[in-house]
BASESE-562498 format. One record per residue: residue in three letters; x, y, z of N, C-alpha, C, CB in turn; residue number from 1. Coordinates in Angstrom, 2 decimals. Glycine has a CB too. Layout:
# residues N
+-----+---------+---------+---------+---------+---------+---------+---------+---------+---------+---------+---------+---------+-----+
|   r |   neast |  nnorth |     nup |  caeast | canorth |    caup |   ceast |  cnorth |     cup |  cbeast | cbnorth |    cbup |   k |
+-----+---------+---------+---------+---------+---------+---------+---------+---------+---------+---------+---------+---------+-----+
| ALA |       X |       Y |       Z |       X |       Y |       Z |       X |       Y |       Z |       X |       Y |       Z | NUM |
...
+-----+---------+---------+---------+---------+---------+---------+---------+---------+---------+---------+---------+---------+-----+
END
This chain:
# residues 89
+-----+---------+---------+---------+---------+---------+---------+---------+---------+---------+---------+---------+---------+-----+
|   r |   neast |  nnorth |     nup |  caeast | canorth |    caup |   ceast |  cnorth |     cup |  cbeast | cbnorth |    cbup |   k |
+-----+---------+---------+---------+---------+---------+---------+---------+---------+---------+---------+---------+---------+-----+
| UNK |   12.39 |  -12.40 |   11.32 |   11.19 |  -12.00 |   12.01 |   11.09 |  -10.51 |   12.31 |   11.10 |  -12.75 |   13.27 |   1 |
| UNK |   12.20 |   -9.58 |   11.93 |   12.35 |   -8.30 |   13.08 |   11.36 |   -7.58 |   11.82 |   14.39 |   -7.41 |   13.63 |   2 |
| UNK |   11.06 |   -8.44 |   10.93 |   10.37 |   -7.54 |    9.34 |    8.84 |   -7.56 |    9.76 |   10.59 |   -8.60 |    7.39 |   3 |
| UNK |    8.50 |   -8.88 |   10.13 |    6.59 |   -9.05 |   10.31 |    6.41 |   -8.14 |   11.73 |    5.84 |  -11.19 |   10.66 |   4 |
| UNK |    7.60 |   -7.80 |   12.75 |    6.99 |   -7.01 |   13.69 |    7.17 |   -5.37 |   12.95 |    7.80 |   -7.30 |   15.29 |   5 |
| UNK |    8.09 |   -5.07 |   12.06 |    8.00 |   -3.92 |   11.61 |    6.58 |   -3.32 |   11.15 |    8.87 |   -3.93 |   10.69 |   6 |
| UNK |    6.42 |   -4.64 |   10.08 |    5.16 |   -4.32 |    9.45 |    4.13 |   -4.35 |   10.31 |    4.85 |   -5.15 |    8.41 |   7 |
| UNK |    4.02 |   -5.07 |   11.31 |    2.53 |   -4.58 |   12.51 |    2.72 |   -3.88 |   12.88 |    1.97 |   -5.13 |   13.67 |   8 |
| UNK |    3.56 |   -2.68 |   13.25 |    3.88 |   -2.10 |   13.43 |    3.35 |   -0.68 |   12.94 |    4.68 |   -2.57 |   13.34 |   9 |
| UNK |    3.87 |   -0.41 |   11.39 |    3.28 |    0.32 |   10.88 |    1.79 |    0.35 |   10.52 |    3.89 |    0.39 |   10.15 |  10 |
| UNK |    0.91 |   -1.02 |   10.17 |   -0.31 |   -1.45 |   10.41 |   -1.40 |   -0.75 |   11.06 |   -0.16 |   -2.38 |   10.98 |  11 |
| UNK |   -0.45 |   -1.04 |   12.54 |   -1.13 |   -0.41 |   13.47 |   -1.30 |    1.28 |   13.42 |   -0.50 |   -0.85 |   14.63 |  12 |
| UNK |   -0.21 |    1.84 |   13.36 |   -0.15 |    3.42 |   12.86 |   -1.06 |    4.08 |   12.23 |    0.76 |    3.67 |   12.07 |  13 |
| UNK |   -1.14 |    2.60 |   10.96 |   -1.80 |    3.13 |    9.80 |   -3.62 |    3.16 |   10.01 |   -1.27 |    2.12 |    8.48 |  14 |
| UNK |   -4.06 |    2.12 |   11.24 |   -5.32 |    2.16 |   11.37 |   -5.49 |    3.11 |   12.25 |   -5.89 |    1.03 |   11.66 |  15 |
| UNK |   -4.64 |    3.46 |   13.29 |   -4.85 |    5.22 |   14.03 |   -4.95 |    6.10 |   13.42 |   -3.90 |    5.87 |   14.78 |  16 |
| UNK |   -4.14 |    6.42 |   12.09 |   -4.40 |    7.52 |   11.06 |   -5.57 |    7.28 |   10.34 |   -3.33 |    7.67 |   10.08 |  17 |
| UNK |   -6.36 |    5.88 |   10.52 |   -7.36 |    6.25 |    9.27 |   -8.99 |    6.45 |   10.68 |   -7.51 |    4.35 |    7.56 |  18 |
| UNK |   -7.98 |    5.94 |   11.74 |   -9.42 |    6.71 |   12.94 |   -9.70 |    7.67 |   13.23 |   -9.53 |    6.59 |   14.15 |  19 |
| UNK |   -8.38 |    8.55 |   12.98 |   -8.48 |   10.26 |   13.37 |   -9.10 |   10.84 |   11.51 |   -6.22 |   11.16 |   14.03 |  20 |
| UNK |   -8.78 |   10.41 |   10.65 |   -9.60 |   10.59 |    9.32 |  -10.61 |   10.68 |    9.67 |   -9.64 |    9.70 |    8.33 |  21 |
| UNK |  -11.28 |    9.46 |    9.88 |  -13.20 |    9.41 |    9.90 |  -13.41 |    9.61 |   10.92 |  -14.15 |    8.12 |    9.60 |  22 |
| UNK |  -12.66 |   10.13 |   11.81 |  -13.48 |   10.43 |   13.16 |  -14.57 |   11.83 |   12.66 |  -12.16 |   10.93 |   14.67 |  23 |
| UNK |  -15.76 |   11.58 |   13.74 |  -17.04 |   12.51 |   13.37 |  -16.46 |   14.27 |   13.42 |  -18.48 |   12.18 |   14.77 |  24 |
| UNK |  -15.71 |   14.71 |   14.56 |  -15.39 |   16.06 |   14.00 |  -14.51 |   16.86 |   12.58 |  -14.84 |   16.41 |   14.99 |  25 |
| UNK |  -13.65 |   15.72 |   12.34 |  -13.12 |   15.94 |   10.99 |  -14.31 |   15.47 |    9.69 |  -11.65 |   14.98 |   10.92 |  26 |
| UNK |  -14.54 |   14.24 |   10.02 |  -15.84 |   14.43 |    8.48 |  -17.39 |   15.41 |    9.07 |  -16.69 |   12.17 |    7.84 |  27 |
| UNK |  -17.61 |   16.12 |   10.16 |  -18.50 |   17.19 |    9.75 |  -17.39 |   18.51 |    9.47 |  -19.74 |   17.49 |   11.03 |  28 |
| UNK |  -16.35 |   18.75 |    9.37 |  -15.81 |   19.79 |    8.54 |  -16.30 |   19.92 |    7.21 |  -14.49 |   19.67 |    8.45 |  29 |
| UNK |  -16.13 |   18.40 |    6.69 |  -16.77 |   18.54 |    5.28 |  -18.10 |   17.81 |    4.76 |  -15.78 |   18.11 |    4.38 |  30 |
| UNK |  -18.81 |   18.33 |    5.40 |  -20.83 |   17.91 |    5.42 |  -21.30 |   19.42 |    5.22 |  -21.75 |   17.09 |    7.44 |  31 |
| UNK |  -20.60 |   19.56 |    4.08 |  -21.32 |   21.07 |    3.82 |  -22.34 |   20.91 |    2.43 |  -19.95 |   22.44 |    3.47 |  32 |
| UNK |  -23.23 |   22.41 |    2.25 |  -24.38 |   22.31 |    0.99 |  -23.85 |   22.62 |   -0.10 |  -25.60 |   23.21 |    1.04 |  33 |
| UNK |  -22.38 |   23.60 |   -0.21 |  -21.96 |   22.82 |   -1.52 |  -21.51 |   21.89 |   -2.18 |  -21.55 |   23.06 |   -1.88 |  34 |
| UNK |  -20.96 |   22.31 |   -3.18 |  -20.46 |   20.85 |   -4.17 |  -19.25 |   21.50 |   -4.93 |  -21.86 |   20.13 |   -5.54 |  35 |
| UNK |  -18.41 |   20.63 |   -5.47 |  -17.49 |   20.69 |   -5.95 |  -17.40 |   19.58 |   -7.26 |  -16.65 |   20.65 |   -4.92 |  36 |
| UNK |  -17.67 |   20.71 |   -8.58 |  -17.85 |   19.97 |   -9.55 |  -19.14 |   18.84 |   -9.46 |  -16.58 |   19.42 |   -9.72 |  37 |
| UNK |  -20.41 |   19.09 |   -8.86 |  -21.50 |   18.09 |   -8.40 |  -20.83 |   17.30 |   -7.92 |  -22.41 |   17.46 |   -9.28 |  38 |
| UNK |  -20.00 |   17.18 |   -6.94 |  -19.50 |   16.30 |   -6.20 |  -19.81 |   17.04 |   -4.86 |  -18.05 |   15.94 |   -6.56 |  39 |
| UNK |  -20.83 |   16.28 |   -3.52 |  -20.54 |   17.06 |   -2.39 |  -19.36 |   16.53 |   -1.71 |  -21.68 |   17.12 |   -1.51 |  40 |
| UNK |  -18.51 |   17.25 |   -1.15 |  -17.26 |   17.88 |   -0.48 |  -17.19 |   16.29 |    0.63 |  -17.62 |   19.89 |    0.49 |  41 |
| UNK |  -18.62 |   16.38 |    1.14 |  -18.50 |   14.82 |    2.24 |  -17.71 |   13.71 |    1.40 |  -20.31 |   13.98 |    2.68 |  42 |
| UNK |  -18.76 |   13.20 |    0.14 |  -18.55 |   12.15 |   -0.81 |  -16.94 |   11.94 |   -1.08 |  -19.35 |   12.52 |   -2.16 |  43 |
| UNK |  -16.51 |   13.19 |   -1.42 |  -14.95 |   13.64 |   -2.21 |  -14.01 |   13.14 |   -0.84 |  -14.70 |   15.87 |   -2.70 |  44 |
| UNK |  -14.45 |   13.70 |    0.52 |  -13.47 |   13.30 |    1.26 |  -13.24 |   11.81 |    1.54 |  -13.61 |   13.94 |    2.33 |  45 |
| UNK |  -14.82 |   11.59 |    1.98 |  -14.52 |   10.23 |    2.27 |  -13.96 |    9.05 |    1.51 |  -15.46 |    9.86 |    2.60 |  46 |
| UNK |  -14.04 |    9.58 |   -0.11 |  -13.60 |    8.75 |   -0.75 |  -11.94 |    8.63 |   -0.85 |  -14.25 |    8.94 |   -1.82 |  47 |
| UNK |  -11.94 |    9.59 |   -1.13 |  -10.35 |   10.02 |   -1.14 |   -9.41 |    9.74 |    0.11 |  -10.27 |   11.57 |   -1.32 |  48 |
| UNK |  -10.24 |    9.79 |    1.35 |   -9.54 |    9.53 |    2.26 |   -9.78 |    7.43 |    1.99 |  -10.16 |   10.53 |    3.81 |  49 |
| UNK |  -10.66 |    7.23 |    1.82 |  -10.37 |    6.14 |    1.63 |   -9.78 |    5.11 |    0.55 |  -11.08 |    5.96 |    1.90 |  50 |
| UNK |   -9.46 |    5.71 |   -0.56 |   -8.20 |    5.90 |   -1.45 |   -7.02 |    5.61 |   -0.62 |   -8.06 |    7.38 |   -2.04 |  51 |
| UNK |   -6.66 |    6.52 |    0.01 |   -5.41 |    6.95 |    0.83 |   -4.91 |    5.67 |    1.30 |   -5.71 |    8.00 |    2.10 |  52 |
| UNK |   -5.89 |    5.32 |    2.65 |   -5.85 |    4.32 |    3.18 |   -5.47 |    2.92 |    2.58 |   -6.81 |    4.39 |    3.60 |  53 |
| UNK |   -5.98 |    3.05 |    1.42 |   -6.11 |    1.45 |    0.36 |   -4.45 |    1.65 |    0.24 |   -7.31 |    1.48 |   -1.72 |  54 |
| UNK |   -4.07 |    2.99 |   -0.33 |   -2.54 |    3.50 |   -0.91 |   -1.89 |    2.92 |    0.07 |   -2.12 |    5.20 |   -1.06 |  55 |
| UNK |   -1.58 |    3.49 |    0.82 |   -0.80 |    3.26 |    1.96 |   -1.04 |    1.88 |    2.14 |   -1.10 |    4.12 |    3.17 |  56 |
| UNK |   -1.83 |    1.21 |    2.66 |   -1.84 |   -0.31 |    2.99 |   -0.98 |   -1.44 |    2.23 |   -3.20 |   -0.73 |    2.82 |  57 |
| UNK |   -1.06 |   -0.90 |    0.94 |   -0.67 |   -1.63 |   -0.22 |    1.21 |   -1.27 |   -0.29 |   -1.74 |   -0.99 |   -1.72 |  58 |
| UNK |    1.39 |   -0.04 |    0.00 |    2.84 |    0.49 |    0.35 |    3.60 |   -0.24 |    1.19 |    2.84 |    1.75 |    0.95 |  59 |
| UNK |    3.03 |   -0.46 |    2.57 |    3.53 |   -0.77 |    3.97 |    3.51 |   -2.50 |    3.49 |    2.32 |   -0.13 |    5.55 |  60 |
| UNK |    2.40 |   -3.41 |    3.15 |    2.72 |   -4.63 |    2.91 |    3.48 |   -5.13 |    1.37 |    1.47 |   -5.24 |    3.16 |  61 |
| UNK |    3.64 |   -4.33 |    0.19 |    4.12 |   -4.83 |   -0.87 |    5.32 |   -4.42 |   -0.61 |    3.56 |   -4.53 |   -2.07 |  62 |
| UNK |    5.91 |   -3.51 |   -0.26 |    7.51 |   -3.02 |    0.01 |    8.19 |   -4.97 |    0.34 |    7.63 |   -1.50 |    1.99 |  63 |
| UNK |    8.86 |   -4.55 |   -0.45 |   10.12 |   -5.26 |   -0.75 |   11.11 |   -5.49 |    0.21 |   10.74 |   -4.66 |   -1.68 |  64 |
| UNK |   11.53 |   -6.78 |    0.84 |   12.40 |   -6.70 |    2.00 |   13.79 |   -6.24 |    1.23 |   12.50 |   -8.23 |    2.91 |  65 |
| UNK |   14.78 |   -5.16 |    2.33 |   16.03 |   -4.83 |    1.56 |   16.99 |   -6.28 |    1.79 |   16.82 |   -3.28 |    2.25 |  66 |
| UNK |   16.70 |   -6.86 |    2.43 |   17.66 |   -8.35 |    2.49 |   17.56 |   -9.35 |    1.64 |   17.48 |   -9.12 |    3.64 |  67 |
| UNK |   16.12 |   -9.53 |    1.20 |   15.78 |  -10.24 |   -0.17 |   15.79 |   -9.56 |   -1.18 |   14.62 |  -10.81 |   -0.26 |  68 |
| UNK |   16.07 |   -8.08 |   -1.28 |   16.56 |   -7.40 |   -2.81 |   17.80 |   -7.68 |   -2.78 |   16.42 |   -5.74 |   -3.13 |  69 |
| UNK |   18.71 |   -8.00 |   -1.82 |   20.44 |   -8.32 |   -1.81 |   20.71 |   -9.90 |   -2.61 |   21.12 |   -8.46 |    0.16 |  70 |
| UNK |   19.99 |  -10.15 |   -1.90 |   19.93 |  -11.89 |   -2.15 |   19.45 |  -12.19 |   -3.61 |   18.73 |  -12.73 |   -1.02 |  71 |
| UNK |   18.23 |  -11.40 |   -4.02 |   17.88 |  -11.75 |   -5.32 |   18.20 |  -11.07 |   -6.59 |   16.72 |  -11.81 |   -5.29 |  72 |
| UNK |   19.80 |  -10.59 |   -6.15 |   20.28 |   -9.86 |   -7.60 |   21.10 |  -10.75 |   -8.38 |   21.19 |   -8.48 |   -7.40 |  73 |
| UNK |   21.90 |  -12.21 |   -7.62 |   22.15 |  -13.01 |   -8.22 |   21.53 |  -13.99 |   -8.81 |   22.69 |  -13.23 |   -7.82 |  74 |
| UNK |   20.72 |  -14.03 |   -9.47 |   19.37 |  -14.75 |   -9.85 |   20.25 |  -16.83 |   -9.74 |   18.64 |  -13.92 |  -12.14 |  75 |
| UNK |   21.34 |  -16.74 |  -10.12 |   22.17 |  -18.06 |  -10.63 |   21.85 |  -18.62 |  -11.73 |   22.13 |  -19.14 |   -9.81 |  76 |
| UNK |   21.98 |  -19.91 |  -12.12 |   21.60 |  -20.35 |  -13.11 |   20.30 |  -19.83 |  -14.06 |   21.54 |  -21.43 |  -12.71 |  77 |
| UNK |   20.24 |  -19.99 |  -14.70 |   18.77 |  -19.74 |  -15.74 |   17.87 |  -21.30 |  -15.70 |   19.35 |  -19.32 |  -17.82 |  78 |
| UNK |   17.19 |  -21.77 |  -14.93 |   16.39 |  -23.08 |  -14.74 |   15.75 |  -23.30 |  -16.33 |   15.04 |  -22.88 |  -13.39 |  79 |
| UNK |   15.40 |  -22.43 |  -17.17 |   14.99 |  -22.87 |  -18.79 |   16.06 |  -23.18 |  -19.42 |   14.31 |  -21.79 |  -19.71 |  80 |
| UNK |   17.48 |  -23.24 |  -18.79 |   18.22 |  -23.70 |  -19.94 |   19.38 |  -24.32 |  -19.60 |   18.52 |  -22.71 |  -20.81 |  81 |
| UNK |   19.17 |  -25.95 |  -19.80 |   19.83 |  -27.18 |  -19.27 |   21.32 |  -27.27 |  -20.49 |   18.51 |  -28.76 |  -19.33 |  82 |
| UNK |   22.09 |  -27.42 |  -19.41 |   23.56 |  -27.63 |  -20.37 |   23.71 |  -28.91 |  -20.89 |   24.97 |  -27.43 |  -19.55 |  83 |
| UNK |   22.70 |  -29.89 |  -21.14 |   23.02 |  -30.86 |  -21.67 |   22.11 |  -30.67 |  -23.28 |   22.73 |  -32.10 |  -20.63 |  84 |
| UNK |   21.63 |  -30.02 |  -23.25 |   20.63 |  -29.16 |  -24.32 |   21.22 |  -28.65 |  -24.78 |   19.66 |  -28.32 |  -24.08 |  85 |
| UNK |   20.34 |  -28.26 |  -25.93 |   20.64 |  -27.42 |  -26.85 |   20.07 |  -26.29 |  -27.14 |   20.65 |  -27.92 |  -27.70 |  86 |
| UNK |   19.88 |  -25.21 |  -27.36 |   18.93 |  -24.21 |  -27.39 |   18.09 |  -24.42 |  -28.30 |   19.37 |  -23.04 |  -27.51 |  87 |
| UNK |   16.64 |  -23.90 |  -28.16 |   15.72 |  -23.99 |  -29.14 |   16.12 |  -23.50 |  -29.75 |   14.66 |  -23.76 |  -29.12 |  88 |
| UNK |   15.98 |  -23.15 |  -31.34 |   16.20 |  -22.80 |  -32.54 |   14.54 |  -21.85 |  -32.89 |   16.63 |  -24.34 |  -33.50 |  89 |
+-----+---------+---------+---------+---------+---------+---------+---------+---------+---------+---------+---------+---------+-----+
END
C-alpha cells in the first residue's frame, strides 16, 4: 500500500503544478500580438503546457513498482511449453 499513497501523492503535486501553469497571470505573459512561426505564443503555451501535464501524468502512474521489477526477473517456467510435449516442429 505505501506505493498507491506515494502515487497520490505525487498526483496531487502534479495538479498544483498544472494550477500555477494556467493560472491567469502566467498565461497573460503569453497573450501577446505576435506569433511564432503563425503560431500565437498563447496557443504554443497552452498547448505545450498541456503536453507536459499529459507527460508527466503518464510518468508518475506507468512507473514500474521497484519490488515487482525484483520479483519479475525470474519469470519461472515458460507456461507455452509443457514437459510432457514435445516441441512444435
Amino acid at each position: 500500500m505505501p506505493r498507491q499513497g506515494l502515487i497520490a501523492e505525487r498526483l496531487i503535486g502534479l495538479f498544483l503544478f498544472g494550477l500555477v501553469l494556467l493560472t491567469p497571470p502566467l498565461i497573460g505573459a503569453f497573450d501577446k500580438a505576435t506569433f511564432m512561426g503563425r503560431i500565437p505564443p498563447l496557443y504554443l503555451y497552452l498547448f505545450l503546457s498541456w503536453a507536459l501535464l499529459i507527460a508527466l501524468t503518464a510518468l508518475i502512474v506507468e512507473r514500474p513498482d521497484p519490488d515487482e521489477e525484483s520479483a519479475g526477473s525470474d519469470p519461472g517456467p515458460n507456461p507455452d511449453r509443457r514437459p510432457d510435449r514435445r516441441p512444435r516442429a
